[in-house]
mmCIF file as Biopython writes it, N, C-alpha, C and O atoms, coordinates in Angstrom:
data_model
#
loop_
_atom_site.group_PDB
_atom_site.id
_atom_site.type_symbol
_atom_site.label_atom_id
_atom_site.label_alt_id
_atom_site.label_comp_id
_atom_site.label_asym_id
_atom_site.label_entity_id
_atom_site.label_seq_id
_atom_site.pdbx_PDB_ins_code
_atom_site.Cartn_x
_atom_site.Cartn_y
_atom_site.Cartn_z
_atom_site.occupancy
_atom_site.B_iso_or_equiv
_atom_site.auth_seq_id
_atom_site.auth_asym_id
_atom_site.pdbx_PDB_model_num
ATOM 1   N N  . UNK A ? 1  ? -187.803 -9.254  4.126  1.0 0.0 1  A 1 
ATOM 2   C CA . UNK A ? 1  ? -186.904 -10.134 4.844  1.0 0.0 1  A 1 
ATOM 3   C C  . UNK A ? 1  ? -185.545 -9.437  4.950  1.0 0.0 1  A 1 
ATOM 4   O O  . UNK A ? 1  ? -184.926 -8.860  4.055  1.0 0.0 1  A 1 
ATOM 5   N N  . UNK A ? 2  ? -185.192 -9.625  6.313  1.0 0.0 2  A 1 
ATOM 6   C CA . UNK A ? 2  ? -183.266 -9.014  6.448  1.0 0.0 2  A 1 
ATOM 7   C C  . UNK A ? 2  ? -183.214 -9.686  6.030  1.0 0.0 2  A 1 
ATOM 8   O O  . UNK A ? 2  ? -183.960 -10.662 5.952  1.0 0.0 2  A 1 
ATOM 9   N N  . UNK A ? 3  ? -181.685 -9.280  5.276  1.0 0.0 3  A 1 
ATOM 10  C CA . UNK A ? 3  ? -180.519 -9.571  4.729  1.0 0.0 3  A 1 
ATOM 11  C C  . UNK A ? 3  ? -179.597 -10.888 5.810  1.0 0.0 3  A 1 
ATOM 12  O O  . UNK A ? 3  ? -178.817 -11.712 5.334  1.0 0.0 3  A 1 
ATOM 13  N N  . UNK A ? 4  ? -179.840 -10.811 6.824  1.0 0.0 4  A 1 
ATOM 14  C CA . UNK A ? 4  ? -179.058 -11.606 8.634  1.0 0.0 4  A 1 
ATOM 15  C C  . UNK A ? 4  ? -180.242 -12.781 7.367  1.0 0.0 4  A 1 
ATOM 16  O O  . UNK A ? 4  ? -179.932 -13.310 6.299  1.0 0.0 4  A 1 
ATOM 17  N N  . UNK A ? 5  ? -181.338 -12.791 7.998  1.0 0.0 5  A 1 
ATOM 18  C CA . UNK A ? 5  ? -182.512 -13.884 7.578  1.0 0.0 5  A 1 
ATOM 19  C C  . UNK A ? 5  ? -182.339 -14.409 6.306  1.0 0.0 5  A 1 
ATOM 20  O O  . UNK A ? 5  ? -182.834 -15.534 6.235  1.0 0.0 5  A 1 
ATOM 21  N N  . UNK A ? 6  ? -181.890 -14.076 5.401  1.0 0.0 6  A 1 
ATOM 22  C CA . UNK A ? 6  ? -182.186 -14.166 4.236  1.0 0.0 6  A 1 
ATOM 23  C C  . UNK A ? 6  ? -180.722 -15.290 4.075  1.0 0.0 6  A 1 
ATOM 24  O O  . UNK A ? 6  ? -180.777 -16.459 3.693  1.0 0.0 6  A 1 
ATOM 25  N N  . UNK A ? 7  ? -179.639 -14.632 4.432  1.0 0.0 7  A 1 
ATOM 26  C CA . UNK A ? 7  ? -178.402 -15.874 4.666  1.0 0.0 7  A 1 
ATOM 27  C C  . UNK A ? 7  ? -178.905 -16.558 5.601  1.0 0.0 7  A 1 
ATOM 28  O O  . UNK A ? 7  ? -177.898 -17.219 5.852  1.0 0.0 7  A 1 
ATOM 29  N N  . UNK A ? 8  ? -179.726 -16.958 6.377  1.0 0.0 8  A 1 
ATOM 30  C CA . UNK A ? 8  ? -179.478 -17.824 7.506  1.0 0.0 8  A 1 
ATOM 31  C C  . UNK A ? 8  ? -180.082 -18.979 6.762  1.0 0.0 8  A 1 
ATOM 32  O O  . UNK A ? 8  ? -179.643 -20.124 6.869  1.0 0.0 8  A 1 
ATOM 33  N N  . UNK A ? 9  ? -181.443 -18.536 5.748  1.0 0.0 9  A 1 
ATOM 34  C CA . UNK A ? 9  ? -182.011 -19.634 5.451  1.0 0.0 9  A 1 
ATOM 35  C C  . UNK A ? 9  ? -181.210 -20.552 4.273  1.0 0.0 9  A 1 
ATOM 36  O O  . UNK A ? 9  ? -181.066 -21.766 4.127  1.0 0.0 9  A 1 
ATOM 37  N N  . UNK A ? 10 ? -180.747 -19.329 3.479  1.0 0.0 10 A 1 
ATOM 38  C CA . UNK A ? 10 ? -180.056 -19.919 2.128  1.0 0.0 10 A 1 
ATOM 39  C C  . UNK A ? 10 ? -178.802 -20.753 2.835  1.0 0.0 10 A 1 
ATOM 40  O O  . UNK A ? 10 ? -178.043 -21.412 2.124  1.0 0.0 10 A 1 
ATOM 41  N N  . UNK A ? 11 ? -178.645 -20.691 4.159  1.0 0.0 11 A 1 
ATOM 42  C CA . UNK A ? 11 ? -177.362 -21.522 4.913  1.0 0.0 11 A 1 
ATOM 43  C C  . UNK A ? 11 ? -177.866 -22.902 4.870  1.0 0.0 11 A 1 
ATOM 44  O O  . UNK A ? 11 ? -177.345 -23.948 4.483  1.0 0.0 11 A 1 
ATOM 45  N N  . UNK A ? 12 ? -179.118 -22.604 5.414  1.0 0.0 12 A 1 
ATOM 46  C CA . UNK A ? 12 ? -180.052 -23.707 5.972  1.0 0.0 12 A 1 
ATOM 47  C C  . UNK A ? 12 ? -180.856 -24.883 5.305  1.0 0.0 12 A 1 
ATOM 48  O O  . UNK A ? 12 ? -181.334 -25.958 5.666  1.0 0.0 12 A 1 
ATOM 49  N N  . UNK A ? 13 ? -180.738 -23.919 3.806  1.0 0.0 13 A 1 
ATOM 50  C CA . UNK A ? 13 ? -181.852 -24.738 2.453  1.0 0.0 13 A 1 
ATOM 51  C C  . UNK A ? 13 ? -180.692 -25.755 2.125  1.0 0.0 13 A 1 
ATOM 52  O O  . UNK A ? 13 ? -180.947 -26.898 1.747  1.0 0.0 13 A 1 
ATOM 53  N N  . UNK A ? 14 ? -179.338 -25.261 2.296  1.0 0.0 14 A 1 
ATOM 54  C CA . UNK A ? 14 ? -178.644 -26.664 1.854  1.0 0.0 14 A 1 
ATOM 55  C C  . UNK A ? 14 ? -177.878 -27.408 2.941  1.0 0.0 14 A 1 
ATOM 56  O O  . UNK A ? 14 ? -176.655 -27.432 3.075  1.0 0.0 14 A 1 
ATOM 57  N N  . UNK A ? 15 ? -178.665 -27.927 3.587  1.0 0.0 15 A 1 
ATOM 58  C CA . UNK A ? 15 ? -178.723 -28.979 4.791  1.0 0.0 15 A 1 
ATOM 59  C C  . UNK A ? 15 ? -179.730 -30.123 4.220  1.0 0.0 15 A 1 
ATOM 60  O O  . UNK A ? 15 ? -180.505 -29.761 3.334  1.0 0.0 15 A 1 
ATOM 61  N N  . UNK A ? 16 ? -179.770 -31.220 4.575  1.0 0.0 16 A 1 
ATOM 62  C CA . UNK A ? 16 ? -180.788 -32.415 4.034  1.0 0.0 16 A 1 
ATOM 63  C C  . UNK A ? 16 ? -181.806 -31.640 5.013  1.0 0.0 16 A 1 
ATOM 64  O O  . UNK A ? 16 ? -181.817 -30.928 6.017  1.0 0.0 16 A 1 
ATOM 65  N N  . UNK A ? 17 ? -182.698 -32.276 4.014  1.0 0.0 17 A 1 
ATOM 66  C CA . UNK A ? 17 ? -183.904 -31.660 4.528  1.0 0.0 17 A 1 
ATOM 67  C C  . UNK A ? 17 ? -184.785 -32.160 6.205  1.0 0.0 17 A 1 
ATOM 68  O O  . UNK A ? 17 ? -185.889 -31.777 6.594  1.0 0.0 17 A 1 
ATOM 69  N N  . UNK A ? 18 ? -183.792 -33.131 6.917  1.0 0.0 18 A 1 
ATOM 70  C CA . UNK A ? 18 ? -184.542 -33.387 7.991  1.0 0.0 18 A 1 
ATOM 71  C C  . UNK A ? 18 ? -183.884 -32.818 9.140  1.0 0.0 18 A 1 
ATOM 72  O O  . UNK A ? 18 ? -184.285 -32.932 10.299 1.0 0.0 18 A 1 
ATOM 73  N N  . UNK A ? 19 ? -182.474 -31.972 8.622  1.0 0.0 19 A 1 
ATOM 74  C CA . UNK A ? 19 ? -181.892 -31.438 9.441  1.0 0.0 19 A 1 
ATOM 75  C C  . UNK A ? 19 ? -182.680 -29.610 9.247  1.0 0.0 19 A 1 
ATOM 76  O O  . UNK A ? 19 ? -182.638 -28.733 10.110 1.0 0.0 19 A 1 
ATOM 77  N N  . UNK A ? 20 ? -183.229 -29.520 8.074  1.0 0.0 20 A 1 
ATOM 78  C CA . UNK A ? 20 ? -183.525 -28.265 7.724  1.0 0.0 20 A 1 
ATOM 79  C C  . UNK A ? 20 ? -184.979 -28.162 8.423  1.0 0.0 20 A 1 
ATOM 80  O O  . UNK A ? 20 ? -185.320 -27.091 8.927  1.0 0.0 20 A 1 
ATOM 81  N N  . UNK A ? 21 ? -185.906 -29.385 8.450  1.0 0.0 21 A 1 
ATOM 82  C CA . UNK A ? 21 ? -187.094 -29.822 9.578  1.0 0.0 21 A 1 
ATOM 83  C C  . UNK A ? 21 ? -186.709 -29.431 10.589 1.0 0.0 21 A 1 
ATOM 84  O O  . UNK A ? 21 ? -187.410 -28.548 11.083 1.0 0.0 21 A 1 
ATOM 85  N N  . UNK A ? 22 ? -185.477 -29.854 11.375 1.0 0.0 22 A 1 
ATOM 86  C CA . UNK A ? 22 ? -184.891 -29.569 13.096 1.0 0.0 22 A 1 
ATOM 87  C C  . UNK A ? 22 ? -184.815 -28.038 12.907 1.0 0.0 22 A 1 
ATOM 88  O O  . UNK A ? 22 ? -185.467 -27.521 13.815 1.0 0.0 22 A 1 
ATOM 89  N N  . UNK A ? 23 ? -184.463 -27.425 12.369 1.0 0.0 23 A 1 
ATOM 90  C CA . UNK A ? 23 ? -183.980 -25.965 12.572 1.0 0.0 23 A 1 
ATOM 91  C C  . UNK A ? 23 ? -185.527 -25.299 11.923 1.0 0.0 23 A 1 
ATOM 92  O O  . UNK A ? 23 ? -185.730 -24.162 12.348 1.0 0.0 23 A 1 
ATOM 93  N N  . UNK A ? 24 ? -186.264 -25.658 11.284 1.0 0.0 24 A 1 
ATOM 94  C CA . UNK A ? 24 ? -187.811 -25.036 11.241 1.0 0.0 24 A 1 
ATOM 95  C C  . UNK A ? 24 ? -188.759 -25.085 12.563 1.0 0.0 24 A 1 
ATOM 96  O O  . UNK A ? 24 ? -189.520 -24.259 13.067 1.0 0.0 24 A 1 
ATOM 97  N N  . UNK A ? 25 ? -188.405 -26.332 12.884 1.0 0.0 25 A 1 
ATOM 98  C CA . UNK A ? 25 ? -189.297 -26.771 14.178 1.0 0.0 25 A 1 
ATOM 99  C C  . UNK A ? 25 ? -188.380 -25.806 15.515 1.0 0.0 25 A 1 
ATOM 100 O O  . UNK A ? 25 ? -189.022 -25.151 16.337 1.0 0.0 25 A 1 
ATOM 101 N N  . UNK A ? 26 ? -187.169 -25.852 15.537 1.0 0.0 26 A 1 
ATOM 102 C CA . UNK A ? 26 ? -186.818 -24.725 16.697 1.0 0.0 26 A 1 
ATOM 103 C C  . UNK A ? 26 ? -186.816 -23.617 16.742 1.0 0.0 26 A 1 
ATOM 104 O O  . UNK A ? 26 ? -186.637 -22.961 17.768 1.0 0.0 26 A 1 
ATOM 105 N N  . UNK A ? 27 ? -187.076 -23.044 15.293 1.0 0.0 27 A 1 
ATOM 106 C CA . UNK A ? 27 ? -187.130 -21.793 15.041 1.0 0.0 27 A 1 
ATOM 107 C C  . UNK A ? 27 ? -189.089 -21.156 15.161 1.0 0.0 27 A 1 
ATOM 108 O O  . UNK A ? 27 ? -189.413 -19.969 15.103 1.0 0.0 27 A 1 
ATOM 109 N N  . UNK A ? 28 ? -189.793 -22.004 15.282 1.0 0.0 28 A 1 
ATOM 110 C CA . UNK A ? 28 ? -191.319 -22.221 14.928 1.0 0.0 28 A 1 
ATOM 111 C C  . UNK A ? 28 ? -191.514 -22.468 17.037 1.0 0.0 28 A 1 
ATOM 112 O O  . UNK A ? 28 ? -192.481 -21.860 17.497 1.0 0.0 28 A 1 
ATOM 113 N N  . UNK A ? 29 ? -190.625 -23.302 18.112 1.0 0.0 29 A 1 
ATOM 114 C CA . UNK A ? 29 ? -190.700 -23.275 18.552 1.0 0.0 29 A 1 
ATOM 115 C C  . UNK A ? 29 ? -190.728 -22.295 19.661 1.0 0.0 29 A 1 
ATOM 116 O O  . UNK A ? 29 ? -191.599 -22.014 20.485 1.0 0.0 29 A 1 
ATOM 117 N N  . UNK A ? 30 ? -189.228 -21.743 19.397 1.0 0.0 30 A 1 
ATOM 118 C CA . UNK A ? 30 ? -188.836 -20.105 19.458 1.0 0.0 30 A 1 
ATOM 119 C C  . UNK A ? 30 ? -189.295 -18.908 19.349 1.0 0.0 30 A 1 
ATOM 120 O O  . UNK A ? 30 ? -189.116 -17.947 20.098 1.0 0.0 30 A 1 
ATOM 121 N N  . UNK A ? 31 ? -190.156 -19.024 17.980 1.0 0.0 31 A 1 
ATOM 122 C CA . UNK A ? 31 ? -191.320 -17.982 18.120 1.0 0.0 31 A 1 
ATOM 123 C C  . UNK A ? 31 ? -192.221 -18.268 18.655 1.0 0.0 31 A 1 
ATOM 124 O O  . UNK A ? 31 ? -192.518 -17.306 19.363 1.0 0.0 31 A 1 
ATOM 125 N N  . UNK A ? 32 ? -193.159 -19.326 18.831 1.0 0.0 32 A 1 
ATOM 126 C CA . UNK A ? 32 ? -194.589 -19.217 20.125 1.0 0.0 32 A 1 
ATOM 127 C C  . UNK A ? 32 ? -193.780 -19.179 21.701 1.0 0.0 32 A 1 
ATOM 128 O O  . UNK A ? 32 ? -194.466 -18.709 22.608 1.0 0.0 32 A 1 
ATOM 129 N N  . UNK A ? 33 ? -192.826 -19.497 21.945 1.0 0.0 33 A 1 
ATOM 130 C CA . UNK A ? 33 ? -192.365 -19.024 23.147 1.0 0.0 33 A 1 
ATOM 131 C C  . UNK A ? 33 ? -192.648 -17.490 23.665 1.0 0.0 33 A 1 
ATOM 132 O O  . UNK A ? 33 ? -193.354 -17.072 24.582 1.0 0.0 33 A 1 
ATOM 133 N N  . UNK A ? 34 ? -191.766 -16.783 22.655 1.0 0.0 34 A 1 
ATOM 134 C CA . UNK A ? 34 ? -191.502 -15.841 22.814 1.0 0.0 34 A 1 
ATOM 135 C C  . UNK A ? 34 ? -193.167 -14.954 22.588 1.0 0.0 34 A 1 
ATOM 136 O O  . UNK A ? 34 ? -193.392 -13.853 23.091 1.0 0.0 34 A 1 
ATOM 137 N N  . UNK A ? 35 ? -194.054 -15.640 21.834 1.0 0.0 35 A 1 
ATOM 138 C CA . UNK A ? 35 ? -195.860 -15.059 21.960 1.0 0.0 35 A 1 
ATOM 139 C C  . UNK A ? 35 ? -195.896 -15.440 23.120 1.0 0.0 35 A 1 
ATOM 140 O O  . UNK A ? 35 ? -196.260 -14.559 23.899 1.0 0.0 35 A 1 
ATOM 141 N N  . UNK A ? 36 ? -195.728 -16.143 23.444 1.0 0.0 36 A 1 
ATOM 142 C CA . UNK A ? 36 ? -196.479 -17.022 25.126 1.0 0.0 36 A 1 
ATOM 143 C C  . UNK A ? 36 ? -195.649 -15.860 25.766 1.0 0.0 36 A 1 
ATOM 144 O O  . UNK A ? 36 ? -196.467 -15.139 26.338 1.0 0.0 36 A 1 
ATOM 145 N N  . UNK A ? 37 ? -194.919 -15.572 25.856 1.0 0.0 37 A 1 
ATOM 146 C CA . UNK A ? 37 ? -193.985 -14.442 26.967 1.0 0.0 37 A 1 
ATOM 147 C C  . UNK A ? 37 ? -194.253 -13.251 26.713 1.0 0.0 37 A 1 
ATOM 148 O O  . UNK A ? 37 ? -194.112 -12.533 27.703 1.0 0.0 37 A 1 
ATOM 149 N N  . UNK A ? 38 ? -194.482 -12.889 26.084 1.0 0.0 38 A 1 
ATOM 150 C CA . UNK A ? 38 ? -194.894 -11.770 25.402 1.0 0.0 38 A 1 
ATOM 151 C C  . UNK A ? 38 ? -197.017 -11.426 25.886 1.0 0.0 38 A 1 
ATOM 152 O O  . UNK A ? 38 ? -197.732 -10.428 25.982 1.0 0.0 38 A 1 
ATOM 153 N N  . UNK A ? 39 ? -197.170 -12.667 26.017 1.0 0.0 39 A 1 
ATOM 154 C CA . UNK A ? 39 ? -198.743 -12.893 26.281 1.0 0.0 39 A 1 
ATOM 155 C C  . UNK A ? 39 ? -198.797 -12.286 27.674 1.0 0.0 39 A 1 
ATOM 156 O O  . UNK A ? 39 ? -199.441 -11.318 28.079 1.0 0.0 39 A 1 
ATOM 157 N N  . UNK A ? 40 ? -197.813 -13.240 28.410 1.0 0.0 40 A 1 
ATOM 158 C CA . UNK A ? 40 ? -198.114 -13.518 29.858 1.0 0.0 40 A 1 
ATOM 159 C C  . UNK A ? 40 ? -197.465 -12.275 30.588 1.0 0.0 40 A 1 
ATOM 160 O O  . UNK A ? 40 ? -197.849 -12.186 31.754 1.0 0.0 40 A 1 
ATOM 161 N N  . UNK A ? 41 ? -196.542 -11.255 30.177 1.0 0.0 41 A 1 
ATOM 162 C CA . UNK A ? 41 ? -196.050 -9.964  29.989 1.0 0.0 41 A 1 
ATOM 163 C C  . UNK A ? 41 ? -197.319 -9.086  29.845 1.0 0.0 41 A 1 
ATOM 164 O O  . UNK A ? 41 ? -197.478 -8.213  30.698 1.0 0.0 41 A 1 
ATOM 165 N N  . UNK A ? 42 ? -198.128 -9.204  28.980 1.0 0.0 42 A 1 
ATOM 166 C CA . UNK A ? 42 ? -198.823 -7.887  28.862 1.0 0.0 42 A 1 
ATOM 167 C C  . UNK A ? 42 ? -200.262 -8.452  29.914 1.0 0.0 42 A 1 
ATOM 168 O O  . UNK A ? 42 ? -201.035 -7.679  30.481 1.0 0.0 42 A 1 
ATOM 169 N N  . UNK A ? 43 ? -200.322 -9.739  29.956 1.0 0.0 43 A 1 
ATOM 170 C CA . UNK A ? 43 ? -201.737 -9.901  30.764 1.0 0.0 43 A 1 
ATOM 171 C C  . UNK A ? 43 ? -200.841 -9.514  32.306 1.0 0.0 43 A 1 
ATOM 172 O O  . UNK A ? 43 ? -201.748 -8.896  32.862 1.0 0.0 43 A 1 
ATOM 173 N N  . UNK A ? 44 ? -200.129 -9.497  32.920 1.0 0.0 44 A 1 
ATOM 174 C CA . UNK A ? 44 ? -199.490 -9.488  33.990 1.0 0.0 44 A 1 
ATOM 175 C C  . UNK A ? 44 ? -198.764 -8.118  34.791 1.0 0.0 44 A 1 
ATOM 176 O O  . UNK A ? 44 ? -198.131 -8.072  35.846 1.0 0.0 44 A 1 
ATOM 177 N N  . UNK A ? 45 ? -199.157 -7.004  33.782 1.0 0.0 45 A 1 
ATOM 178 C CA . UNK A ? 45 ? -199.368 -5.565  34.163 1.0 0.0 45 A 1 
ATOM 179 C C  . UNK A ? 45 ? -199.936 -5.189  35.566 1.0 0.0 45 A 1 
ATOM 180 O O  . UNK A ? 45 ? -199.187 -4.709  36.417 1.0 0.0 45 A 1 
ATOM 181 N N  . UNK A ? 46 ? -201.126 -5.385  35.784 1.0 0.0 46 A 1 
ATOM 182 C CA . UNK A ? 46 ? -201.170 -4.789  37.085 1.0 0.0 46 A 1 
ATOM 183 C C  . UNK A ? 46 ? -201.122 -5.396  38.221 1.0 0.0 46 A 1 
ATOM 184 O O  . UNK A ? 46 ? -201.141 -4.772  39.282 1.0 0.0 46 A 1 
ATOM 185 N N  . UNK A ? 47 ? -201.026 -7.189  38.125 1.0 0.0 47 A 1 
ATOM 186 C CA . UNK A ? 47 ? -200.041 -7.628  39.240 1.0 0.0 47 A 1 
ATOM 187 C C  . UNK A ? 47 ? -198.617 -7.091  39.550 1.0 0.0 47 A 1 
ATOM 188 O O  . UNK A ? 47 ? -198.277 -6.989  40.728 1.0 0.0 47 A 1 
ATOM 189 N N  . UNK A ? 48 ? -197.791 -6.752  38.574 1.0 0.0 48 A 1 
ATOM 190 C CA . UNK A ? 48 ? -196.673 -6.289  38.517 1.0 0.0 48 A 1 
ATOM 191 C C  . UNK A ? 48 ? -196.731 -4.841  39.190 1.0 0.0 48 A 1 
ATOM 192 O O  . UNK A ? 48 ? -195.728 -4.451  39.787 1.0 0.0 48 A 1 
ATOM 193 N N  . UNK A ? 49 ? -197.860 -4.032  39.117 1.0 0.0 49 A 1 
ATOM 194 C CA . UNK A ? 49 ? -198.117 -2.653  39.211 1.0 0.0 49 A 1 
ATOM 195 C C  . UNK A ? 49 ? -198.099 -2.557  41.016 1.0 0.0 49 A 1 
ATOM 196 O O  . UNK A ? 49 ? -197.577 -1.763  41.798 1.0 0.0 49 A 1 
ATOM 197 N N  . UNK A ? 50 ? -198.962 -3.816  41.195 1.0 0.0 50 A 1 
ATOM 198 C CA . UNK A ? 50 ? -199.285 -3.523  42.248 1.0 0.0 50 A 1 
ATOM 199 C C  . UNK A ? 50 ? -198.396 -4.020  43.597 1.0 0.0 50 A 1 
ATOM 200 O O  . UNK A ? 50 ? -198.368 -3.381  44.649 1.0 0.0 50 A 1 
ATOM 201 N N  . UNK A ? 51 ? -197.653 -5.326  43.348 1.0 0.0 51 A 1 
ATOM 202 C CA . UNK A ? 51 ? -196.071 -6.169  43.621 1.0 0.0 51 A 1 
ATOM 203 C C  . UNK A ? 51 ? -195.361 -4.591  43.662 1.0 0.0 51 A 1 
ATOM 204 O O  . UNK A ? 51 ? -194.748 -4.279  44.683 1.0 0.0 51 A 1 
ATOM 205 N N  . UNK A ? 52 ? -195.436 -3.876  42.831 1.0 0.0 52 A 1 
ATOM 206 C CA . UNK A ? 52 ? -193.929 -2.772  42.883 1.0 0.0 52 A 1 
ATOM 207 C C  . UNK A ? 52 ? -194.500 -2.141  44.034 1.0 0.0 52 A 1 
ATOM 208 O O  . UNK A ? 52 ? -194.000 -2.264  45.152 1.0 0.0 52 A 1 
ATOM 209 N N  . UNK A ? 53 ? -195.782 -1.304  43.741 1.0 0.0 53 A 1 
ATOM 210 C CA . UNK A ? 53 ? -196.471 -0.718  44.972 1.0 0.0 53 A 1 
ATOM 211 C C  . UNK A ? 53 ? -196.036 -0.985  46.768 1.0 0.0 53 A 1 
ATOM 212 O O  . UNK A ? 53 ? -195.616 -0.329  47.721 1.0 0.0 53 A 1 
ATOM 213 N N  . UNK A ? 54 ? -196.502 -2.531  46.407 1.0 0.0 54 A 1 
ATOM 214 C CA . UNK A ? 54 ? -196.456 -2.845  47.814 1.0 0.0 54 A 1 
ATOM 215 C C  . UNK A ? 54 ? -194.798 -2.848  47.691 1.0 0.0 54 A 1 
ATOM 216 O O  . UNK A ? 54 ? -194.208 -1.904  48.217 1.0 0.0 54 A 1 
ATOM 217 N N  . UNK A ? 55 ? -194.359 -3.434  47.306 1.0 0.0 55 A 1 
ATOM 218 C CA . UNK A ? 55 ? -192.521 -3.345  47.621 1.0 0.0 55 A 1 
ATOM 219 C C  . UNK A ? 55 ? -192.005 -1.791  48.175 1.0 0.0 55 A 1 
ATOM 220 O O  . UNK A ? 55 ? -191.320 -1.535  49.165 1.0 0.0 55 A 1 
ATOM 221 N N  . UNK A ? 56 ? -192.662 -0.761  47.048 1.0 0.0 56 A 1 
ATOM 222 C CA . UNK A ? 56 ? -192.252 0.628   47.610 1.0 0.0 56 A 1 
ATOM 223 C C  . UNK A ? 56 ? -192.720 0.712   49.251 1.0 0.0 56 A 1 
ATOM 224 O O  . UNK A ? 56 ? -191.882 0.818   50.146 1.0 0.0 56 A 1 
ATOM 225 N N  . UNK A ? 57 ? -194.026 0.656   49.478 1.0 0.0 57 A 1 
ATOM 226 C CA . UNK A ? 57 ? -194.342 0.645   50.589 1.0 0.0 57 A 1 
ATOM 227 C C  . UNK A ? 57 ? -193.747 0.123   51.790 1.0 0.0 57 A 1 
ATOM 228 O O  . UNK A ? 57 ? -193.355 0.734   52.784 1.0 0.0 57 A 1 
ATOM 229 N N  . UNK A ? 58 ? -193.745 -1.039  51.549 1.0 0.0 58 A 1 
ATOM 230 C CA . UNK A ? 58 ? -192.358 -1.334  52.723 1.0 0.0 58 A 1 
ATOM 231 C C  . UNK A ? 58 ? -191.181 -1.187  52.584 1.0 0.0 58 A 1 
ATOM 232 O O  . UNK A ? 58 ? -190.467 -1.733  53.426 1.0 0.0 58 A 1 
ATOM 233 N N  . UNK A ? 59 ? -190.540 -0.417  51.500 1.0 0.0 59 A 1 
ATOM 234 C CA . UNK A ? 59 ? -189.406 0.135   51.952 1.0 0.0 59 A 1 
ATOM 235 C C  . UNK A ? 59 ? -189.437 1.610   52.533 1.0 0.0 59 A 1 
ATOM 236 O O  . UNK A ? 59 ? -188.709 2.227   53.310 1.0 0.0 59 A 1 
ATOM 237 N N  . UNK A ? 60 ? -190.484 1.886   51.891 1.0 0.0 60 A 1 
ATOM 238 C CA . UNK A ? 60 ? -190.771 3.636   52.764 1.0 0.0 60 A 1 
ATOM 239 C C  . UNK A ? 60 ? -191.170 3.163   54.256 1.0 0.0 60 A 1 
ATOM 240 O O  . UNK A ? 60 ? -191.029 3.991   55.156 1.0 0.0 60 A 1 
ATOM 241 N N  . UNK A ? 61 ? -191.562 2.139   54.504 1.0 0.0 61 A 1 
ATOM 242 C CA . UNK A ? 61 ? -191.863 2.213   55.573 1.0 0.0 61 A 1 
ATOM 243 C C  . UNK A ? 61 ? -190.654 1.303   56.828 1.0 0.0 61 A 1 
ATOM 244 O O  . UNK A ? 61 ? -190.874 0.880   57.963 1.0 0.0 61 A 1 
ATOM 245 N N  . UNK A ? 62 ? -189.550 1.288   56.084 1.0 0.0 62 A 1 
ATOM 246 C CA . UNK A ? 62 ? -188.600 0.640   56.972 1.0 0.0 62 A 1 
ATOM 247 C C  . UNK A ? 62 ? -188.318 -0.463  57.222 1.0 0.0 62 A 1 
ATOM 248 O O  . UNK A ? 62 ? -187.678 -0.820  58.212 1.0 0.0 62 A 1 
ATOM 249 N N  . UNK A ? 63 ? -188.871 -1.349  56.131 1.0 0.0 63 A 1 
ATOM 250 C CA . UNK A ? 63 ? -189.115 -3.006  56.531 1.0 0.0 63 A 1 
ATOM 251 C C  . UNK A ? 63 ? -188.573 -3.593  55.916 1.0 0.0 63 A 1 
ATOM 252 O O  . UNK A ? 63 ? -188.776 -4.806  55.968 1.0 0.0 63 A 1 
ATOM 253 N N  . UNK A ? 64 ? -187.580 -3.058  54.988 1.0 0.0 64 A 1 
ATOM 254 C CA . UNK A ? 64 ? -186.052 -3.661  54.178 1.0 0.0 64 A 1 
ATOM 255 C C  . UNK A ? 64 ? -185.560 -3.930  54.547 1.0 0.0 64 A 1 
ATOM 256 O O  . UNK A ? 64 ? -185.596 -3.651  55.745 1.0 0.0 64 A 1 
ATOM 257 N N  . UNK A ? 65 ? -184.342 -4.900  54.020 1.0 0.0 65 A 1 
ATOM 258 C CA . UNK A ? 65 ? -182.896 -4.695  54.400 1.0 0.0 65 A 1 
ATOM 259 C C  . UNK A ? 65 ? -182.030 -4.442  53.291 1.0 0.0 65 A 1 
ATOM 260 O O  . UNK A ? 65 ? -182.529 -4.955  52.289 1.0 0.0 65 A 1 
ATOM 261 N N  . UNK A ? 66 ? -180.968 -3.883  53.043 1.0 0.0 66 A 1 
ATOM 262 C CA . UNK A ? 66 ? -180.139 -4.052  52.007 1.0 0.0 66 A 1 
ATOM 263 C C  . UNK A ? 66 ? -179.448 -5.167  51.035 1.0 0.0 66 A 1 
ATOM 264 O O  . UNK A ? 66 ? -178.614 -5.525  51.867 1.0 0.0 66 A 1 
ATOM 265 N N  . UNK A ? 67 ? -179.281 -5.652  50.364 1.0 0.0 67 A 1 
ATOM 266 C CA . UNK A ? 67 ? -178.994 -7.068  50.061 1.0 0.0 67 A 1 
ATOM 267 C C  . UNK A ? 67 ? -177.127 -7.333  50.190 1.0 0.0 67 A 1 
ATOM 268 O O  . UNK A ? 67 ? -176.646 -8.446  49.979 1.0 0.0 67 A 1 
#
């Protein structure tokens, strides 16, 4: 465990404990987010591969505009 982590909790252990529940549950929330994004990131590779592709393509081919 960091040292950052290690104060955050000993901040946190002396809070009543249903406020120390709220900050487990957002912190518990926070991390499956960030799996779920992290999920949908790596399954989403070669749509992304292929989105850039075609984007290059029509700009090599003149069908941009500048923003």
């Amino acid at each position: 465990m960091t040292r950052l982590l290690e104060k955050a909790i000993n901040q946190v252990s002396k809070l009543p404990e249903s406020e120390q529940d709220a900050v487990a549950a957002i912190v518990i929330e926070e991390l499956a987010s960030e799996a779920h994004w992290a999920e949908s990131f790596a399954n989403s590779q070669d749509l992304l591969a292929k989105l850039a592709e075609a984007a290059l393509a029509e700009y090599a081919a003149g069908r941009t505009k500048p923003l």
